[in-house]
C-alpha positions as CSV (number, residue, x, y, z in Angstrom):
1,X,-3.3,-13.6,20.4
2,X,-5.1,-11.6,17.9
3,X,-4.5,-12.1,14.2
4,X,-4.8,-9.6,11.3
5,X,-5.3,-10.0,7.7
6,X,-6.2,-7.6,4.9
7,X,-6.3,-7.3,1.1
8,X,-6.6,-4.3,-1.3
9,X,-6.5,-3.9,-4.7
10,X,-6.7,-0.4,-6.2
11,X,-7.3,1.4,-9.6
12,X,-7.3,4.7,-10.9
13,X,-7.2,6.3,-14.3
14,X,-6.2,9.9,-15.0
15,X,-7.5,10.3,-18.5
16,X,-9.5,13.2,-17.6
17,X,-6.7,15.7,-16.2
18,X,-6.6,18.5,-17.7
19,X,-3.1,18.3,-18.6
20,X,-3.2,14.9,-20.1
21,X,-6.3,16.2,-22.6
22,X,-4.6,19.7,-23.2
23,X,-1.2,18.4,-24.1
24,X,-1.0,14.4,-24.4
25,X,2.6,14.5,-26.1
26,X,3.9,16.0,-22.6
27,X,2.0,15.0,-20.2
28,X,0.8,11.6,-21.0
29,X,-2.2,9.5,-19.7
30,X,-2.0,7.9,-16.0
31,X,-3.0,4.6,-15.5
32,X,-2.1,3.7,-11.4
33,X,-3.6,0.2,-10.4
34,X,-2.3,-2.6,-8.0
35,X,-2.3,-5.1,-5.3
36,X,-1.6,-5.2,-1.3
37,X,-1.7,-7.8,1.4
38,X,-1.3,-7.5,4.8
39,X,-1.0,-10.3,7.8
40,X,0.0,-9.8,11.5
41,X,-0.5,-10.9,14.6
42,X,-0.3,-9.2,18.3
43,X,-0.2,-10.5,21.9
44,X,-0.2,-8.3,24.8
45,X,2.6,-9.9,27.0
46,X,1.4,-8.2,30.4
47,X,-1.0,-5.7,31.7
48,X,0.5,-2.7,30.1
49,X,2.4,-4.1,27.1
50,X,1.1,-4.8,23.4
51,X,3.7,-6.7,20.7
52,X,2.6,-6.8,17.2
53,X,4.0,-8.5,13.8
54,X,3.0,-7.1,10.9
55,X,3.8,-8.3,6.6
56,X,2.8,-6.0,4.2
57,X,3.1,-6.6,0.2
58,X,2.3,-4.4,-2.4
59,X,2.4,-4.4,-6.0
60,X,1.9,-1.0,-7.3
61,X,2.1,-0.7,-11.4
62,X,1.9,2.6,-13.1
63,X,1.6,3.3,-16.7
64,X,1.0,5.8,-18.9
65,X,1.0,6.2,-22.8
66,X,4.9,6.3,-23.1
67,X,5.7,4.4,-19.9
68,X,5.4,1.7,-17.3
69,X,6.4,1.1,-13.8
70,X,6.2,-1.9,-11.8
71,X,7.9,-1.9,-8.2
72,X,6.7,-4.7,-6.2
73,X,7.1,-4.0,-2.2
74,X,7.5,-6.1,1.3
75,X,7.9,-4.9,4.8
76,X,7.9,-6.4,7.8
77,X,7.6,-4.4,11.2
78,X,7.1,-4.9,14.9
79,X,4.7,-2.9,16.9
80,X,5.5,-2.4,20.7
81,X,2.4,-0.3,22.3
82,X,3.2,0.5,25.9
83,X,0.1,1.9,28.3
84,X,1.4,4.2,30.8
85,X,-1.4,4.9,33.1
Protein backbone atom coordinates (compact mmCIF):
# COMPACT_ATOMS: atom_id res chain seq x y z
CA UNK A 1 0.00 0.00 0.00
CA UNK A 2 1.38 3.38 -0.65
CA UNK A 3 -0.20 6.40 0.96
CA UNK A 4 -0.39 10.07 -0.33
CA UNK A 5 -0.90 13.29 1.35
CA UNK A 6 -0.50 16.91 0.20
CA UNK A 7 -1.28 20.47 1.19
CA UNK A 8 -1.31 23.76 -0.74
CA UNK A 9 -2.19 27.05 0.08
CA UNK A 10 -2.03 29.73 -2.67
CA UNK A 11 -2.14 33.62 -3.06
CA UNK A 12 -2.03 35.99 -5.67
CA UNK A 13 -2.82 39.65 -6.05
CA UNK A 14 -3.59 41.43 -9.30
CA UNK A 15 -3.18 44.99 -8.24
CA UNK A 16 -0.64 45.61 -10.89
CA UNK A 17 -2.70 44.74 -14.15
CA UNK A 18 -2.87 47.12 -16.28
CA UNK A 19 -6.47 47.15 -16.49
CA UNK A 20 -7.15 47.35 -12.86
CA UNK A 21 -4.65 50.62 -12.59
CA UNK A 22 -6.14 52.15 -15.95
CA UNK A 23 -9.77 51.84 -15.14
CA UNK A 24 -10.49 50.60 -11.43
CA UNK A 25 -14.38 51.44 -11.59
CA UNK A 26 -14.54 48.55 -14.40
CA UNK A 27 -12.21 46.40 -13.94
CA UNK A 28 -11.63 46.05 -10.29
CA UNK A 29 -8.67 44.68 -8.23
CA UNK A 30 -8.14 40.76 -7.98
CA UNK A 31 -7.40 39.23 -4.97
CA UNK A 32 -7.27 35.03 -5.58
CA UNK A 33 -6.04 33.13 -2.39
CA UNK A 34 -6.99 29.66 -0.93
CA UNK A 35 -6.56 26.31 0.49
CA UNK A 36 -6.24 22.46 -0.90
CA UNK A 37 -5.73 19.11 0.68
CA UNK A 38 -5.23 16.07 -0.83
CA UNK A 39 -5.01 12.23 0.71
CA UNK A 40 -4.94 8.81 -1.15
CA UNK A 41 -3.83 5.67 -1.07
CA UNK A 42 -2.88 2.97 -3.93
CA UNK A 43 -2.19 -0.86 -3.91
CA UNK A 44 -1.22 -2.66 -6.89
CA UNK A 45 -3.51 -5.80 -6.72
CA UNK A 46 -1.30 -7.97 -9.22
CA UNK A 47 1.63 -7.73 -11.46
CA UNK A 48 0.07 -5.57 -13.96
CA UNK A 49 -2.64 -3.70 -12.09
CA UNK A 50 -2.41 -0.36 -9.93
CA UNK A 51 -5.79 0.87 -7.84
CA UNK A 52 -5.71 4.22 -6.31
CA UNK A 53 -8.09 6.42 -3.97
CA UNK A 54 -7.70 9.76 -4.07
CA UNK A 55 -9.67 13.07 -1.73
CA UNK A 56 -9.08 16.37 -2.79
CA UNK A 57 -10.44 19.67 -1.01
CA UNK A 58 -10.15 23.01 -2.01
CA UNK A 59 -11.15 26.21 -0.80
CA UNK A 60 -10.62 28.78 -3.45
CA UNK A 61 -11.87 32.59 -2.40
CA UNK A 62 -11.65 35.35 -4.81
CA UNK A 63 -12.22 39.03 -4.25
CA UNK A 64 -11.94 41.98 -5.73
CA UNK A 65 -12.94 45.71 -4.77
CA UNK A 66 -16.68 45.21 -5.54
CA UNK A 67 -16.85 41.44 -5.05
CA UNK A 68 -16.24 38.22 -3.34
CA UNK A 69 -16.37 34.59 -4.06
CA UNK A 70 -15.98 31.75 -1.99
CA UNK A 71 -16.74 28.05 -3.49
CA UNK A 72 -15.37 25.49 -1.33
CA UNK A 73 -14.66 22.03 -3.41
CA UNK A 74 -14.37 18.02 -2.72
CA UNK A 75 -13.73 15.21 -5.04
CA UNK A 76 -13.11 11.90 -4.60
CA UNK A 77 -11.72 9.54 -7.53
CA UNK A 78 -10.38 6.13 -8.26
CA UNK A 79 -7.34 5.56 -10.27
CA UNK A 80 -7.05 2.16 -12.10
CA UNK A 81 -3.44 2.03 -14.03
CA UNK A 82 -3.14 -1.08 -16.12
CA UNK A 83 0.57 -2.12 -17.59
CA UNK A 84 0.20 -3.79 -20.72
CA UNK A 85 3.57 -5.04 -21.59
Amino acid sequence: MKPDVGLAWWSQVFEESVDCVKVPIAVPCIDVSGLGLTAGAGYELGNRVWAELVAMWGDPSVSGDRFEVVSPSATVSLFMQFRLV
